[in-house]
matplotlib code that plots the C-alpha trace (Angstrom):
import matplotlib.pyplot as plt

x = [33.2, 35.4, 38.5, 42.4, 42.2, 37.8, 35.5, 33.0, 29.3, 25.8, 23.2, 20.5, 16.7, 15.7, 14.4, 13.8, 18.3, 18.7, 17.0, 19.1, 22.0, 21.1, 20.2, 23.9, 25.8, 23.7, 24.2, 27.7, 28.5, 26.0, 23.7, 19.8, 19.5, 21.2, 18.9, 15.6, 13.0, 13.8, 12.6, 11.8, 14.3, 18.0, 20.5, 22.2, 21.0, 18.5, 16.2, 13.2, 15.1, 16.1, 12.7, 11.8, 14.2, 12.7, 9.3, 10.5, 11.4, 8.9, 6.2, 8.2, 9.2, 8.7, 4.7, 3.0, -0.2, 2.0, 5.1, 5.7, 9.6, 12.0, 14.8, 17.9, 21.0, 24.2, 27.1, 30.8, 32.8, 30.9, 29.9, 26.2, 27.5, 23.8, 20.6, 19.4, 15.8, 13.5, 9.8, 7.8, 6.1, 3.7, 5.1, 3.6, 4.1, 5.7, 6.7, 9.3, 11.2, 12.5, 16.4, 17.7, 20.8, 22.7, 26.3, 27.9, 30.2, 33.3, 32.3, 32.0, 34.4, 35.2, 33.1, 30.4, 27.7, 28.6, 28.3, 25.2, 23.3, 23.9, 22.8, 19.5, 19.3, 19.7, 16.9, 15.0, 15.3, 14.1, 11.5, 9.7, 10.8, 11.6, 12.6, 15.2, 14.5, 15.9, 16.2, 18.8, 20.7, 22.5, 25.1, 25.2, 28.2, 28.7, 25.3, 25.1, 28.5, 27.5, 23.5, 25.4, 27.5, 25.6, 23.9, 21.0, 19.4, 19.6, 17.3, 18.2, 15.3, 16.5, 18.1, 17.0, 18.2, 15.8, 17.8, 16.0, 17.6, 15.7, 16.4]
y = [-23.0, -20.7, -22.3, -20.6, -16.3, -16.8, -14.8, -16.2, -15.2, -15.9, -15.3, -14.3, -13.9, -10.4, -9.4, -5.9, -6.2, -7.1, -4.9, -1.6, -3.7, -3.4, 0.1, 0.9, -1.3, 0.7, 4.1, 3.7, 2.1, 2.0, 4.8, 4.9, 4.5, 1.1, -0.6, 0.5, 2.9, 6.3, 8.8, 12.7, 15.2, 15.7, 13.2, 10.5, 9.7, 12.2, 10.8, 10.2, 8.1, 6.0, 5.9, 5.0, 2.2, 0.9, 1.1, -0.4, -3.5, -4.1, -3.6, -5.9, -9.2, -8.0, -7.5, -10.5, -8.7, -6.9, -9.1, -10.5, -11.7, -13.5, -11.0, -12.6, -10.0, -10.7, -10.8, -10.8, -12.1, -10.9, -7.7, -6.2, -6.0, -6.4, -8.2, -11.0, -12.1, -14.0, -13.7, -16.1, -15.3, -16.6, -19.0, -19.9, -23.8, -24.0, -22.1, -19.4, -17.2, -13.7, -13.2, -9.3, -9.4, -6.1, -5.7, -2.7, -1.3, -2.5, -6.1, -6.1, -7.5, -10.7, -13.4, -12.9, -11.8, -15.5, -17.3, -16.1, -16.9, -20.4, -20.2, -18.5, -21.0, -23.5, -22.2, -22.1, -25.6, -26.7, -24.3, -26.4, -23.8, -25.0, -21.6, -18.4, -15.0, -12.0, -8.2, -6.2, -3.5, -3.9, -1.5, -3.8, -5.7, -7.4, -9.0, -10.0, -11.8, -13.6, -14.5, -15.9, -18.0, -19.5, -20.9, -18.0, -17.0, -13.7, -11.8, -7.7, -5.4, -1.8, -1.1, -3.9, -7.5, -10.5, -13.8, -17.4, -20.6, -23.2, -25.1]
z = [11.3, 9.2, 7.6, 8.0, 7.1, 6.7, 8.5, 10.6, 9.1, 11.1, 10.2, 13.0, 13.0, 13.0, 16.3, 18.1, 19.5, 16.3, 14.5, 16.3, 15.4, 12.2, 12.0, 13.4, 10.6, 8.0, 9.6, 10.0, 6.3, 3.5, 2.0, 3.1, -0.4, -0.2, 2.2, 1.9, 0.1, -0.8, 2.2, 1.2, 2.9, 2.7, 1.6, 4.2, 8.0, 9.8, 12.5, 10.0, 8.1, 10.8, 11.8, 8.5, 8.5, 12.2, 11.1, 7.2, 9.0, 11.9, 8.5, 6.3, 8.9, 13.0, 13.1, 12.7, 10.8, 8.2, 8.1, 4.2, 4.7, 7.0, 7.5, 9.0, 10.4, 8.7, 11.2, 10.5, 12.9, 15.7, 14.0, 11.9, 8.5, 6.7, 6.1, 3.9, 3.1, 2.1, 0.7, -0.7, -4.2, -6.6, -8.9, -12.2, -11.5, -8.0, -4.9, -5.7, -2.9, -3.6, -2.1, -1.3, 0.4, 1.4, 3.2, 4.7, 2.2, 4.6, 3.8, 0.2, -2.1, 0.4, -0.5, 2.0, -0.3, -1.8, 1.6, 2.2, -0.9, -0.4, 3.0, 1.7, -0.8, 1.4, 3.4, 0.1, -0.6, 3.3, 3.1, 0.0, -2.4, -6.1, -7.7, -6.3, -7.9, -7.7, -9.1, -9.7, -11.6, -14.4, -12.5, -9.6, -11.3, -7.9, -7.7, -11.0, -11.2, -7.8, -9.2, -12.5, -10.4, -8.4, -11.8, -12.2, -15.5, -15.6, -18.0, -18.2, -19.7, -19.2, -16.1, -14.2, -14.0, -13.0, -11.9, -12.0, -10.6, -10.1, -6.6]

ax = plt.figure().add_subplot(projection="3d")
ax.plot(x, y, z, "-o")
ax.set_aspect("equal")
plt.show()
């Protein structure tokens, strides 16, 4: 339960309802770019795009023959405001779990991002996981700051940022 002035954040399984709720939050406040693959064609929201965001996600965690991650929808007091997820990977010595989280551009800035990595973590841990990895830019201030926090290693080559933490 959220203390005094905190948002309430869920997270919820990503089903088929779901999964249009999540299409709206990302439609209506983050860039295609944002939350999944580049798609050929003009900039922003056109129906193949949102198509290819359906069929991104039914590939990725929906379709039991294809699906490689748990995808969970992020909901802000009552509202879509992004995904988190979680893929198992090989690990040289033990089980390690990839994290992506991404929020509608509303909710960033509020601590959220934060609240949900330990709940990922968290799910890490139960899961049998011993190690939490993740990439990102070394423009993603944001993601870097929280990864550091939360006690990652974070190793930059280039333009890209890996983050270790061991669970």
């Amino acid at each position: 339960m959220p203390g005094s002035g905190e948002s309430e954040i869920v997270l919820i399984p990503l089903d088929e309802p779901e999964l249009a709720r999540l299409l709206e939050a990302a439609v209506a406040d983050a860039d295609p770019l944002e939350v999944m693959p580049p798609v050929d064609g003009p900039a922003g929201w056109n129906d193949a795009r949102r198509e290819a965001f359906l069929a991104f996600h039914r590939r990725r965690s929906l379709n039991p023959d294809t699906a490689i991650e748990t995808t969970w929808l992020i909901e802000v007091d009552g509202n879509p405001a992004g995904a988190a997820r979680l893929r198992p990977v090989s690990g040289q010595a033990a089980m390690e779990v990839e994290a992506g989280v991404w929020l509608s551009r509303s909710m960033r800035g509020r601590g959220i991002g934060k609240r949900v990595a330990e709940v990922l973590m968290e799910a890490a841990r139960d899961g049998g996981a011993a190690r939490f990895v993740a990439t990102t830019t070394v423009d993603n201030t944001a993601a870097r700051r929280l990864l550091s926090g939360a006690g990652a290693e974070l190793d930059v080559h280039g333009a890209d940022v890996d983050a270790r933490l061991e669970l």
